[in-house]
C-alpha positions as CSV (number, residue, x, y, z in Angstrom):
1,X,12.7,-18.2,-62.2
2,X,13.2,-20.1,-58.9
3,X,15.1,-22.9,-61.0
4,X,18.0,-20.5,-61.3
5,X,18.6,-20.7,-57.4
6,X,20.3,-24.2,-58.0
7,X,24.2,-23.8,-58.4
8,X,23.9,-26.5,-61.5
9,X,21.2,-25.5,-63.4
10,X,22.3,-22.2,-63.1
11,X,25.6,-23.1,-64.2
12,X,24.2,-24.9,-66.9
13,X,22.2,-21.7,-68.1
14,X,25.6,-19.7,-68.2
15,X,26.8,-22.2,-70.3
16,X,23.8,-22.1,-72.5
17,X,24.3,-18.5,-72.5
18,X,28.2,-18.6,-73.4
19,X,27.8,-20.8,-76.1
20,X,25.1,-18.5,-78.2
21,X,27.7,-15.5,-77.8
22,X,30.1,-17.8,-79.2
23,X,27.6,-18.5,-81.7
24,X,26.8,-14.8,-82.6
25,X,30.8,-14.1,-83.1
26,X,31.4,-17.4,-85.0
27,X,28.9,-16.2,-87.0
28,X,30.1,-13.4,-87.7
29,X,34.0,-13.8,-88.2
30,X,32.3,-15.9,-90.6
31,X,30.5,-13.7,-92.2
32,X,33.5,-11.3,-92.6
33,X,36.0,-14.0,-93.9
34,X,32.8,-15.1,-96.5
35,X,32.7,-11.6,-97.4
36,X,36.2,-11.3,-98.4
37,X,36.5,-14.6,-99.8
38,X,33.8,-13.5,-102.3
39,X,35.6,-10.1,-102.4
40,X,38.6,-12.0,-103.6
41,X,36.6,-14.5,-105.8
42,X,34.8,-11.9,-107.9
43,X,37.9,-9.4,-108.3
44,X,39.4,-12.4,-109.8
45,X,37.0,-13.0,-112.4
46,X,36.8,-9.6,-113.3
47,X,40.5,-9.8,-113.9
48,X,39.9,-12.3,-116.1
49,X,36.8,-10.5,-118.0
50,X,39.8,-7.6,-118.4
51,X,42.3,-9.7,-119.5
52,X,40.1,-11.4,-121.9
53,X,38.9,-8.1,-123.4
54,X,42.1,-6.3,-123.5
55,X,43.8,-9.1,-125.2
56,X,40.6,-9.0,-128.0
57,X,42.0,-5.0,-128.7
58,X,38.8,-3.8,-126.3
59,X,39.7,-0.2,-125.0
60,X,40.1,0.5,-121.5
61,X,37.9,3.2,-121.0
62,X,34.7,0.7,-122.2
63,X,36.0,-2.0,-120.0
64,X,35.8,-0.1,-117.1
65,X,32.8,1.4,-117.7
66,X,31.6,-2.5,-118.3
67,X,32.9,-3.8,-115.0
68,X,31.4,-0.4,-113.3
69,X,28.2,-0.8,-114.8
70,X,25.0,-1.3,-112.7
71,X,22.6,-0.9,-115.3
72,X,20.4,-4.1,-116.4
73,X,18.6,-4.1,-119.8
74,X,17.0,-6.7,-121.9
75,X,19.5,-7.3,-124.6
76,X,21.5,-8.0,-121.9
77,X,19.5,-10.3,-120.3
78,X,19.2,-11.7,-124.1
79,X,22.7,-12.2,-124.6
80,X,23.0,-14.1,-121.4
81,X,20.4,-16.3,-122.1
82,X,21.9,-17.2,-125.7
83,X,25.4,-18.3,-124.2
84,X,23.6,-20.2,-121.4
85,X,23.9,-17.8,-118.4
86,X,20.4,-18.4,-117.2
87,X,19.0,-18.4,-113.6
88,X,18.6,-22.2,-113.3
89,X,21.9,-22.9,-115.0
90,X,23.8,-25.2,-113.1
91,X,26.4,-23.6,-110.1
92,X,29.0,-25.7,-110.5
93,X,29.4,-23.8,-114.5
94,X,30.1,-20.9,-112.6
95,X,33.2,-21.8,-111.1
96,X,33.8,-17.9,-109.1
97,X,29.9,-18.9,-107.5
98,X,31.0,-22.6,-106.8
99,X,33.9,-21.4,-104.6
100,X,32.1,-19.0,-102.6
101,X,29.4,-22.2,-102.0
102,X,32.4,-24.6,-100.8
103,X,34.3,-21.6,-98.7
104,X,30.5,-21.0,-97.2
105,X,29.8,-24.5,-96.6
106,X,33.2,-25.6,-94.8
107,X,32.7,-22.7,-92.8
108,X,29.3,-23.7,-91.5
109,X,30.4,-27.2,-90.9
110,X,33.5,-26.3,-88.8
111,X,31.2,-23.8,-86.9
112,X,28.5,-26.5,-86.5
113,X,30.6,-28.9,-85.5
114,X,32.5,-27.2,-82.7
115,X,29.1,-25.5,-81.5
116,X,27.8,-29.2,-81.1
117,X,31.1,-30.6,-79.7
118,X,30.6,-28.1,-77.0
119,X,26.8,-28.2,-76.5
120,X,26.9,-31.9,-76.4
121,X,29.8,-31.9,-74.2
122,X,28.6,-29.7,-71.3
123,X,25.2,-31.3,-71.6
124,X,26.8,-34.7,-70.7
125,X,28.7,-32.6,-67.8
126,X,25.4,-31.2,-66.2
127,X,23.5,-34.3,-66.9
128,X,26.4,-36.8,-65.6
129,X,26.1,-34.1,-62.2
130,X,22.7,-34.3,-61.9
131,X,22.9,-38.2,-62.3
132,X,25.7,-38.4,-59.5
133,X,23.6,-36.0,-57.2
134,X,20.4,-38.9,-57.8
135,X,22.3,-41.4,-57.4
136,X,23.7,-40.1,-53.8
137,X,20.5,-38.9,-53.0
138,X,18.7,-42.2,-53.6
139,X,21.5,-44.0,-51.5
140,X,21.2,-41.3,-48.5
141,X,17.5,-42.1,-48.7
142,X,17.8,-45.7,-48.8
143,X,20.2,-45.5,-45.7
144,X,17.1,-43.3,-44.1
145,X,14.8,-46.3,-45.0
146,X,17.0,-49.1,-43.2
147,X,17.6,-47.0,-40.1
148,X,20.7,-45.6,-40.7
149,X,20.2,-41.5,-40.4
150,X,24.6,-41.0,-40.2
151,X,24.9,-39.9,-43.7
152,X,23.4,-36.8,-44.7
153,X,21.8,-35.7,-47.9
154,X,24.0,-33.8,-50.2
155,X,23.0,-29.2,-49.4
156,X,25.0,-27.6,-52.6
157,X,22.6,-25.1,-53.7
158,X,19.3,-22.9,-52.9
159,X,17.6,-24.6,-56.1
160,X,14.0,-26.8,-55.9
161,X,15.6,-30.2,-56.3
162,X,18.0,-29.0,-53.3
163,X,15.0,-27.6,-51.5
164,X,13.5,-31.1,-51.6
165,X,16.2,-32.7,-50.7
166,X,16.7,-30.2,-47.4
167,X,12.8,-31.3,-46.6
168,X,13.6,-34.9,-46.8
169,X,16.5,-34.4,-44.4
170,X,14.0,-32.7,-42.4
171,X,11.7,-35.4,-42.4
172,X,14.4,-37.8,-41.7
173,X,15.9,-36.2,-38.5
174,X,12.0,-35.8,-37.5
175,X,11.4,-39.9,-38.0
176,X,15.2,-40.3,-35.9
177,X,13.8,-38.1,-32.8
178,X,10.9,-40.3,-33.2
179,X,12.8,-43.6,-33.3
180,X,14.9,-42.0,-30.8
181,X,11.6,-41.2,-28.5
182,X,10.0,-44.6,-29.1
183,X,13.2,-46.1,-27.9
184,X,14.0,-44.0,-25.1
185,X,10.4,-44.4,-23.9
186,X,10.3,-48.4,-24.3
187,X,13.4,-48.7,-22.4
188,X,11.8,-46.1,-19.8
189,X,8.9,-48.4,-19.4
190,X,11.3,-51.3,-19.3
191,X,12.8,-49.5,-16.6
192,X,10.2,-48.2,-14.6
193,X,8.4,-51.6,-14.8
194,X,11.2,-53.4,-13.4
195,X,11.5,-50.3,-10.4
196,X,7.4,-50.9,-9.8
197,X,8.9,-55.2,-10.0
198,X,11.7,-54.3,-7.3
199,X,9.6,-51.6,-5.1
200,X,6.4,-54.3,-5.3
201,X,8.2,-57.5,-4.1
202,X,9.5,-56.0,-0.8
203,X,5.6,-55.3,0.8
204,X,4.3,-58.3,-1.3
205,X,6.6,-60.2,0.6
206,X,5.6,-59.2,3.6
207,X,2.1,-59.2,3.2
208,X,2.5,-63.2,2.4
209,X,4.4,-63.3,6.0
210,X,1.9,-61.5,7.6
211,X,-0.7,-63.4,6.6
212,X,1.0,-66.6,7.2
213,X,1.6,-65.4,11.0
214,X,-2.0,-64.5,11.4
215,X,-3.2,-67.9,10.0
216,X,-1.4,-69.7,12.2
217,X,-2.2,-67.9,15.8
218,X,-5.8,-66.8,15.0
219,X,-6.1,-67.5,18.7
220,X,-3.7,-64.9,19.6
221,X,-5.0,-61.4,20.1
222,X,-1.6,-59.5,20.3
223,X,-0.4,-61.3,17.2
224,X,-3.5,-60.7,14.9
225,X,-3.5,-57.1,15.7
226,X,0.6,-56.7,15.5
227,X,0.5,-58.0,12.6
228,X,-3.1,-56.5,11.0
229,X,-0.9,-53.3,11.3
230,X,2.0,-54.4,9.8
231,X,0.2,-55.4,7.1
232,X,-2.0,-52.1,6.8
233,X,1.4,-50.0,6.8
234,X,2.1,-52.7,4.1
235,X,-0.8,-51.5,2.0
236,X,-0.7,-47.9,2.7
237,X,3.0,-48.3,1.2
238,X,1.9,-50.1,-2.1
239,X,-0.8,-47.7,-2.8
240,X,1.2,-44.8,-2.2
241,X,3.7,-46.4,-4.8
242,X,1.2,-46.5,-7.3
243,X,-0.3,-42.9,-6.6
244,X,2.8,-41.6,-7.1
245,X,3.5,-43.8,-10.3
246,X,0.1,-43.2,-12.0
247,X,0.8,-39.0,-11.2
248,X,4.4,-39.4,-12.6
249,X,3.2,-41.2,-16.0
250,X,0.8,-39.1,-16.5
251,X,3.0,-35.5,-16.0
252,X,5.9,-37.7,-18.4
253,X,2.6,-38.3,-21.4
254,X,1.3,-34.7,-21.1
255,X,-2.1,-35.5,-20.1
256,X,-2.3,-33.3,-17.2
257,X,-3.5,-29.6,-17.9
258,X,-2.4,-27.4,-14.8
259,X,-5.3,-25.0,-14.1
260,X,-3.1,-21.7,-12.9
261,X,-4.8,-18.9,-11.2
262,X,-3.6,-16.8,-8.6
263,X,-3.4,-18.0,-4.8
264,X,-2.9,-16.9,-1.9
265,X,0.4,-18.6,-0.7
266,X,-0.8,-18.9,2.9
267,X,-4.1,-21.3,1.3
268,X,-1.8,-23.0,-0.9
269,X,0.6,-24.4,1.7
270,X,-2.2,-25.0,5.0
271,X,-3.7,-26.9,2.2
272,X,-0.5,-29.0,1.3
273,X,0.5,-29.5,4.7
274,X,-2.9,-30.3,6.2
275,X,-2.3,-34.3,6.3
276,X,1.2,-33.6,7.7
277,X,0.7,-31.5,10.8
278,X,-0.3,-34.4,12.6
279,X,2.6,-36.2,11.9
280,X,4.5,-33.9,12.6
281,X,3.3,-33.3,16.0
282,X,3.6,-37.1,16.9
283,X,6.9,-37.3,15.9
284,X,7.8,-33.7,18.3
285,X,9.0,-31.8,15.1
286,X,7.5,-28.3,14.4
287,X,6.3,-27.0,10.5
288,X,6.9,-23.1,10.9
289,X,5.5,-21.4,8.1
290,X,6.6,-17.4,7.7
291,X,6.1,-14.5,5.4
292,X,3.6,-11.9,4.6
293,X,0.6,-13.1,3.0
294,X,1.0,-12.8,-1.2
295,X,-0.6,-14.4,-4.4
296,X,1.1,-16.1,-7.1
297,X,0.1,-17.4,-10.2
298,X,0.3,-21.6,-10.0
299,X,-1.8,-24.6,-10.1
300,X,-3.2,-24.9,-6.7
301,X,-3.7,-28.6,-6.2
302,X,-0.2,-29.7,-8.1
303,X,1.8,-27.0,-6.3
304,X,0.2,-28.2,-3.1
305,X,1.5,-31.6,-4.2
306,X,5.0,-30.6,-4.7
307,X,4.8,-29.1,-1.3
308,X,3.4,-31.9,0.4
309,X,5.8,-34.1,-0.8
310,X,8.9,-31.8,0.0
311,X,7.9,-31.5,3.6
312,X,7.2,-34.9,3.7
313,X,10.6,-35.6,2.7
314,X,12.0,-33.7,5.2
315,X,9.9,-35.2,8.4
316,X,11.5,-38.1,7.2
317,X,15.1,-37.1,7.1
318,X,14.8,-34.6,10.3
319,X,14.8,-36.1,13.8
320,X,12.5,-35.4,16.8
321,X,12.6,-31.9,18.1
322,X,13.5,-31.1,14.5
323,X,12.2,-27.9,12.8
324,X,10.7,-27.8,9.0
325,X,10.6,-23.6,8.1
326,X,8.6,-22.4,4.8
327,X,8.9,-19.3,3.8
328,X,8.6,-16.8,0.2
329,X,10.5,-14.6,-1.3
330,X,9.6,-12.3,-4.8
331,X,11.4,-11.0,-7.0
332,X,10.4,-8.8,-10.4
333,X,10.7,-12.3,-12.2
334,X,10.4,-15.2,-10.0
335,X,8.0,-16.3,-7.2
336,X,10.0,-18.5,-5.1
337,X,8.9,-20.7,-1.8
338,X,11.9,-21.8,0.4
339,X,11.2,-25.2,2.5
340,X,14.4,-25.6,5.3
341,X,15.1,-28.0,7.6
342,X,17.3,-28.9,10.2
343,X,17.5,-32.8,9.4
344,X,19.9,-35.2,8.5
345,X,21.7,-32.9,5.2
346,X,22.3,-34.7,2.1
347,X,25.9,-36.1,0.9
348,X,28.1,-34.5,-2.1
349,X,27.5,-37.9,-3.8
350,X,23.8,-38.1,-3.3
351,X,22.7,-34.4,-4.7
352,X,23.0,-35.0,-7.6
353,X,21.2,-38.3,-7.9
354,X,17.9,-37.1,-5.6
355,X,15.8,-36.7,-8.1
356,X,16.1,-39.6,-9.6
357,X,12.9,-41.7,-9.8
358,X,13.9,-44.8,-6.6
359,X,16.9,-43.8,-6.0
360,X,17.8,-44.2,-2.1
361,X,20.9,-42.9,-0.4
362,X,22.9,-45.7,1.4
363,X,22.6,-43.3,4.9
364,X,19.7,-43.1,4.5
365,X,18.0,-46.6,4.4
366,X,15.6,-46.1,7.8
367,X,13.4,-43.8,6.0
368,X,10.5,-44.7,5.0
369,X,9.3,-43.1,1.5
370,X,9.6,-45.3,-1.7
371,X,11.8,-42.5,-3.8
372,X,9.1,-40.9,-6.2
373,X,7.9,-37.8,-3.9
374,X,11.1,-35.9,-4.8
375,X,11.1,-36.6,-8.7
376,X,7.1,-36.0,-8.7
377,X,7.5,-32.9,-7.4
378,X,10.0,-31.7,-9.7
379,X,8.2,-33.1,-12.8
380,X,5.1,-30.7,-11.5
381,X,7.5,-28.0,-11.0
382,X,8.9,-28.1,-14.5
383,X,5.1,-28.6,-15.6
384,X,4.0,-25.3,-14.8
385,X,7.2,-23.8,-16.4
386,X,9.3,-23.4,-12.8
387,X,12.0,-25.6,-11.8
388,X,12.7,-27.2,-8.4
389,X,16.5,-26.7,-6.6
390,X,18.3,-27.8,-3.6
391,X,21.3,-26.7,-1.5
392,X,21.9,-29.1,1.5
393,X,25.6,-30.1,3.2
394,X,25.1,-33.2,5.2
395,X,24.3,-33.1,8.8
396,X,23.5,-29.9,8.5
397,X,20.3,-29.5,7.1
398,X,18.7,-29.2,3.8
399,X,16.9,-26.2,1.6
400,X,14.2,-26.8,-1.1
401,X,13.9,-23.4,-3.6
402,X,10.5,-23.6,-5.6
403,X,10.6,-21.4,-8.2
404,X,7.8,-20.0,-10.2
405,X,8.0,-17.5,-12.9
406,X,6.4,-14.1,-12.2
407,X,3.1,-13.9,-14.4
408,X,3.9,-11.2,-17.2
């Protein structure tokens, strides 16, 4: 009986229930007062049967044994008959019966009528509810149709109607996270094309320059290669934009599935760093990479991203004769790989803001990167279920924690 669950039906049911106990003791106060009303009725007419008799010289003793007589026998039956006391003869002759029918009959019709007053009446009560409750739930739902998911559907009871109603609400606050998705995805393409716009046109630029210089002074040797390099740092710059664009969008649709085993720390970061060493050395700054050999559970060629693009960061933020230390640390839950530098430190107003996707510090406009290694790396981070930190004061250096969570 599920239906019972909902506050109104149930309610309604109690009402139901109230009004056949009223029913049962109307009916039988009624019975009790017909009961004495025919009590009272036939006493009377026996009085008059006495009265009749004693007043015709009839002795007591046979009248009371008449009026106490059970006893039914044909010449009595025959004397009835001959004065018209038959069983079809009309009620309304016997003038004691015709009383009881009246007393019986008002007393149905008063019951009757206040038994219907009330049915009716909390019928129209539960059915002018349930009405209201359509009505408000048909207007919520509207709202949900237009776009408007303010208003909430009306959560009285535990009943089926209520359980529907809880299921639409549901699927309403599903279709708003989705409307809300949608949206905050279109404007993140908005956004991000505009960035790709902004970080394009600079290089674009100065490609067209390049290429203008070159055109005119083919003849000049120093010029043509000056500028050939200029405009292959151009490219490298572009394409590293869109790398790091294509990796990004595709870690923010879910389309990448990391491929975690367990490593050994030491292959994980020669293998990140590999490209870098070089750089490194050109620019007379030294990658010192220190701990015990371990193995921890991660996605070799992402991590080794994330890595890459950390130290990377910091060659450009360190100065020559500056110093880039990687080192581990585990504990029972967390795996975590510490990458400190020496370099340039990162302002109160900037750390909170480094990780956003282009974002460039106003010190910090001779670097070279586009903006994207540090929010790519923390995107592959949070991919494989760790999370990326920093701790930095400026001019004094600048520590990246990568934190992995200890297989269990």
């Amino acid at each position: 009986m599920s239906f019972l669950r909902d506050k109104h039906t149930r309610w309604y049911c109690i009402f139901l229930s109230s009004l056949l106990v009223i029913f049962l003791l109307a009916a039988i106060k009624i019975a009790d007062r017909q009961t004495k009303a025919a009590r009272e009725i036939f006493f009377a007419h026996d009085n008059a049967i006495a009265t009749s008799l004693l007043e015709q010289g009839i002795s007591e003793d046979i009248i009371a044994k008449a009026l106490t007589s059970e006893e039914e026998s044909a010449s009595g039956s025959g004397l009835l008959n001959r004065i018209g006391y038959t069983e079809n003869m009309d009620i309304n002759r016997l003038s004691y019966i015709s009383s009881v029918k009246d007393i019986m009959l008002s007393s149905i019709l008063c019951m009757e009528l206040f038994i219907s007053i009330l049915l009716i009446g909390g019928t129209i009560l539960f059915l002018c509810d349930r009405e209201k409750l359509y009505q408000k739930s048909e207007k919520t739902i509207q709202n949900y149709i237009d776009g408007n998911y303010t208003v909430h559907l009306p959560q009285t009871s535990d009943g089926t109607f209520c359980q529907m109603l809880s299921s639409v609400e549901q699927l309403a606050t599903m279709l708003q996270s989705k409307n809300d998705t949608d949206r905050k995805t279109k404007e993140f393409l908005k956004a991000t094309i505009s960035d790709i716009s902004h970080q394009l046109k600079t290089p674009l630029s100065a490609l067209y320059m390049y290429q203008e210089i070159i055109e005119s002074e083919p003849d000049n040797p120093v010029t043509v290669k000056e500028f050939s390099v200029k405009t292959g740092t151009a490219l490298k710059r572009i394409e590293q934009l869109i790398q790091s664009m294509l990796k990004i969008t595709r870690l923010d649709a879910g389309s990448i599935l990391f491929e975690k085993g367990h490593y050994s720390i030491s292959n994980v970061i020669s293998n990140a760093i590999s490209e870098l060493t070089t750089r490194a050395a050109s620019e007379n700054k030294k990658i010192i990479i220190d701990g015990a050999e371990q193995k921890f559970f991660c996605d070799m060629e992402w991590t080794g991203e994330a890595i890459g693009n950390i130290v990377k960061n910091a060659l450009d933020h360190t100065d020559s004769g500056g110093i880039i230390h990687i080192s581990w640390e585990r504990t029972p839950a967390m795996f975590r790989i510490l990458i400190s530098d020496n370099g340039h430190g990162i302002t109160q107003e900037d750390i909170h803001h480094i990780f956003k996707r282009f974002y460039r510090s106003r010190n910090d406009c001779h670097a070279s990167g586009v903006g994207l290694g540090l929010p790519l790396a923390k995107a592959i981070m949070e991919g494989q279920g760790g999370f990326l930190s920093v701790q930095s004061e400026y001019s004094q250096g600048t520590t990246f924690t990568l934190s992995f969570l200890t297989e269990s």
